[in-house]
TIZALUM-622333 format. One line per field, with one value per residue (C-alpha): y, x, z; residue number from 1; residue in one letter. Coordinates in steps of 0.25 Angstrom, whole numbers, padded with zeros to 4 digits. Last residue first. Layout:
<recs>
Y	[Y/...] .
X	[X/...] .
Z	[Z/...] .
resi	[NUM/...] .
resn	[A/...] .
</recs>
This chain:
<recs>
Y	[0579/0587/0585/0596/0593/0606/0607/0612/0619/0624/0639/0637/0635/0623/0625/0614/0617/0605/0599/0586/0583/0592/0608/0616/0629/0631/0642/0655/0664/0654/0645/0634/0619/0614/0604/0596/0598/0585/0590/0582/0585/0583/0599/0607/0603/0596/0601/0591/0598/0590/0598/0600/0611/0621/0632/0627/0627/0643/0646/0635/0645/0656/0653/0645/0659/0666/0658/0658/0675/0674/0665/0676/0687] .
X	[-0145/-0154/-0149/-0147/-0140/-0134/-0133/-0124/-0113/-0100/-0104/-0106/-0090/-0088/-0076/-0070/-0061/-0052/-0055/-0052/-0067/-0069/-0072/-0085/-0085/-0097/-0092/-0098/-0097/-0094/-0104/-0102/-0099/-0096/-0107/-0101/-0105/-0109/-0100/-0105/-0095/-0103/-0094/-0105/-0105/-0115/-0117/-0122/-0126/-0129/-0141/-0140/-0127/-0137/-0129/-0126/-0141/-0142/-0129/-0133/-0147/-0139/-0131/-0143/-0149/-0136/-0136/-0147/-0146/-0134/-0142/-0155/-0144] .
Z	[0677/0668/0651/0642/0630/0622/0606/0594/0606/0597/0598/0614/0613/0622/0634/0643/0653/0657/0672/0668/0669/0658/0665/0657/0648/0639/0629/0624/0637/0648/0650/0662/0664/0678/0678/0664/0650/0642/0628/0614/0602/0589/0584/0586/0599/0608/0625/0634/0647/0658/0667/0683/0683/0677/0673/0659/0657/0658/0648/0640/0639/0637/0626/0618/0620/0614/0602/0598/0602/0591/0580/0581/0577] .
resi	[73/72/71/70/69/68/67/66/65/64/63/62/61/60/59/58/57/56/55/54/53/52/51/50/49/48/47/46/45/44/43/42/41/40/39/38/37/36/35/34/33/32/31/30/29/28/27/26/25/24/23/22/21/20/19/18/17/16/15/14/13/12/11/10/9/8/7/6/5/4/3/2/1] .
resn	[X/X/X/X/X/X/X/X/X/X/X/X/X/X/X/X/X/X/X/X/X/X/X/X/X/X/X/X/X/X/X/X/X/X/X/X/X/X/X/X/X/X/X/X/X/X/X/X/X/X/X/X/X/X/X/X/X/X/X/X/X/X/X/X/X/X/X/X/X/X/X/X/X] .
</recs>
């Protein structure tokens, strides 16, 4: 039970940081990939959805994320 509500708080706290267009969000997987989330990124149930530069939609499980990187532009 306490790995669900883990879960859920690291959820909603994403969820708070992902609305602020002013921070670089770089996300690191599970699997070594490293992600730096663009300004149009958003939450969408479990999975951070966010637009590549060709304008493919890009979607990152929150069960793959191992750490986030928060940095103040």
């Amino acid at each position: 039970m306490k790995k669900k509500a883990k879960k859920n708080d690291f959820k909603v706290l994403l969820e708070k940081y992902i609305d602020i267009k002013g921070l670089d969000i770089i996300v690191f997987l599970s699997d070594g990939n490293r992600i730096e989330l663009d300004k149009s990124r958003k939450l969408v149930k479990n999975s951070i959805i966010m637009t590549d530069s060709n304008k493919k939609e890009i979607r990152i499980p929150l069960s793959t994320i191992r750490s986030v990187d928060l940095y103040a532009a």
